[in-house]
N, C-alpha and C positions, 0 to 999 in steps of 0.2 A: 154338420153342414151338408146340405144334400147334394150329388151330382150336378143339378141346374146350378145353384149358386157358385159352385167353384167355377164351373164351367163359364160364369158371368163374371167373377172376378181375375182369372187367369188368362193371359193369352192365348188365344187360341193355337193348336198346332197345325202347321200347312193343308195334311189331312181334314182333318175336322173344320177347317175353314172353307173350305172348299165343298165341302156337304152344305156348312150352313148358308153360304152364298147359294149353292141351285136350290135349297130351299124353299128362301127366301126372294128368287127370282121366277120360283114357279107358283108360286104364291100369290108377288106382285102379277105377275100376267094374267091369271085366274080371275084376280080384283077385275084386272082389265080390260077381259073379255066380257067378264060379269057387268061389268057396270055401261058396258056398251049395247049390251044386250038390254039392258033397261031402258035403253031410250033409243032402241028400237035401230040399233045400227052392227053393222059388220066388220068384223076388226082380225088381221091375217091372224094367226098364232106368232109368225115372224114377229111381225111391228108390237106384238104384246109381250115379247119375252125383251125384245129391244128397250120397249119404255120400263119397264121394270128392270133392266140392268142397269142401264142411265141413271134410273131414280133412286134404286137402290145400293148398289154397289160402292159409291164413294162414299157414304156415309155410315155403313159398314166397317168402311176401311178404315174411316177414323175414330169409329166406338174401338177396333181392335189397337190402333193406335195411340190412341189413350191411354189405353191399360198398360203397353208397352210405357209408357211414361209414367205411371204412377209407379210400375215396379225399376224403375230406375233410382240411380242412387241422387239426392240430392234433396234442398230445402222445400218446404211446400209452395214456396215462391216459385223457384224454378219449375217446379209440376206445372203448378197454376200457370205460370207463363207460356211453357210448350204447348199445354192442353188448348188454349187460347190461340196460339197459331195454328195447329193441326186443324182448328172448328172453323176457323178465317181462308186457311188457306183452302179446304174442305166446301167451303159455302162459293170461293170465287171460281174453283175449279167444276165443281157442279155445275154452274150455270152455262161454263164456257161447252161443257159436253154435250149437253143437253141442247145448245145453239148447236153444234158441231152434226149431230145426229137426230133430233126431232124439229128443226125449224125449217120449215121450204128454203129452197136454194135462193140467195138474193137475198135473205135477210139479213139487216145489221148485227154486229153481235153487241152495239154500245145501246139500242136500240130496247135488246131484249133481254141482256145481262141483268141490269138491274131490276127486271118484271120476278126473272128466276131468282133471284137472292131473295126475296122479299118470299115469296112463293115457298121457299125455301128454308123459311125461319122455323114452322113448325119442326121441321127435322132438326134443327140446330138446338131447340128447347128438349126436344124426346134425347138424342144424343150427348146430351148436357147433363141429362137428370140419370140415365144409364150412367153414368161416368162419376156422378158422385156418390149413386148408390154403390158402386163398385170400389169406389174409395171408401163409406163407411163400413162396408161388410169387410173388407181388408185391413184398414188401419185401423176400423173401430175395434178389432178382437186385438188390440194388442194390451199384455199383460206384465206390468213390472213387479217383478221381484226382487227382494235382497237376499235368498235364499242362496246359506254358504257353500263356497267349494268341497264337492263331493256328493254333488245331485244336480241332474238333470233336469229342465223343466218339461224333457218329451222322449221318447223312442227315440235312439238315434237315428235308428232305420229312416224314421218321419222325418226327421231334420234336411234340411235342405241345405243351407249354409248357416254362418256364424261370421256374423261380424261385428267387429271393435268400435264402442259409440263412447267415447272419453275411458270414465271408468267405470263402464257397463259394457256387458256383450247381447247383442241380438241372437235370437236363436228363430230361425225362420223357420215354419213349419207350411204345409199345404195351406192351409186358411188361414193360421194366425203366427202372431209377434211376439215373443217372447222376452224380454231383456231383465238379464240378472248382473247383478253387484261381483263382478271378476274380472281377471283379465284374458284376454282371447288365449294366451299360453296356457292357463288353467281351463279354459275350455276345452283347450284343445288335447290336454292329456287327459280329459272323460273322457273323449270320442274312441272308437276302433281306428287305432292308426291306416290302418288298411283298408278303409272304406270312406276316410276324410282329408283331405289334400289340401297345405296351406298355397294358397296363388298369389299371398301379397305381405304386405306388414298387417292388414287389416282384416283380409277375408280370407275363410277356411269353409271349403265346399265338399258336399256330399258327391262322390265319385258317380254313385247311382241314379242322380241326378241330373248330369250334364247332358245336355241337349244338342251342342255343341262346341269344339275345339279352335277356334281360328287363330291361332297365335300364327300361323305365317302371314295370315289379312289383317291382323288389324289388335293382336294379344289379347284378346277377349276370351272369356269364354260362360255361354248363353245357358242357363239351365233352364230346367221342366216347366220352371213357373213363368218363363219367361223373364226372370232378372239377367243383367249383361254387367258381368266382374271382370275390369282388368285386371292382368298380370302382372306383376313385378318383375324385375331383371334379373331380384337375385330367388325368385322362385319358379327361373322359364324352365328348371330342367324335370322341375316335381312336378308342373302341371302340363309339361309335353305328356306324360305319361296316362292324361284323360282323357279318355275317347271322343 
């Protein structure tokens, strides 16, 4: 899988989201001036980086948001249902911005809300279709095996976590889904004890991995891919010790 593709199925990191946003807002303004210039009108650079932040930036937010849902733990129901708020709540919050910052002063915002949502649906269909292709290149590589205890189905290095799915273990790698016929304690004595850390009854996570620690905020803890694993009670002392 190439650098673009993971970089489309994985969360982005603060850094690299933040390159892609001026990007894609110096981008948008370019359009902007550009297509002003066609019909023969004068447009600040300010008010074109403006409309282009407005237009762009929440929808953005919620393709990156999405992703953050698919790698969450839970039924394709539940995805499908948050993904579905995040696009609604995404579409009512656009319109409201975009009154807020491009509509002359004095204008209704009941008036002109519903002109922007409608306006606004192409980006909900482009941000829709981003979000399941990022779903099939992700879930579509997942691979079952019944292959016995005493092999791996990856580099552990690659391995990112390991968790317990009845009587199958997922084995998470960079791009794809691994699940083999064991149980997570048998997983868990292939791995380098020293490099894999149980944080629950259910998941055992790669140390090199973690992205983040917050067991004072909230017993989470966030890795590279972007997935968000509670803690268990009786594993806060083994996963304090992840960076």
């Amino acid at each position: 899988m190439t650098a673009a593709a993971r970089s489309l199925i994985r969360p982005l990191p603060p850094g690299p989201s933040v390159l892609v946003a001026l990007f894609l807002v110096l981008m948008g303004a370019l359009y902007y001036v550009l297509y002003d210039l066609l019909l023969h009108q004068r447009s600040s650079g300010a008010k074109a980086v403006l409309w282009a932040a407005v237009t762009i930036l929440p929808w953005l937010s919620a393709f990156e948001a999405n992703k953050l849902v698919l790698y969450r733990a839970g039924t394709a129901f539940g995805r499908a249902a948050g993904i579905a708020a995040i696009m609604l709540t995404t579409l009512i919050l656009s319109g409201f911005v975009q009154w807020l910052f491009l509509m002359p002063p004095g204008s209704s915002i009941w008036s002109v809300l519903p002109l922007h949502m409608i306006s606004d649906l192409p980006k909900v269909i482009i941000v829709t279709l981003l979000t399941v292709i990022t779903a099939f290149l992700s879930f579509g590589r997942t691979e079952e095996s019944s292959t016995a205890i005493g092999a791996l189905p990856a580099n552990p290095a690659d391995i990112l976590w390991v968790k317990a799915a009845g009587n199958y273990v997922e084995f998470r790698t960079d791009a794809r889904c691994h699940i083999h016929r064991m149980t997570l304690q048998g997983a868990q004595a292939l791995l380098p004890s020293g490099q894999f850390v149980r944080i629950s009854r259910s998941v055992v996570v790669n140390r090199n991995a973690v992205a983040s620690n917050t067991l004072a905020k909230g017993e989470h803890i966030r890795l590279t891919d972007g997935s968000l694993h509670k803690v268990g009670n009786a594993y806060r002392a083994d996963a304090a010790s992840l960076v």
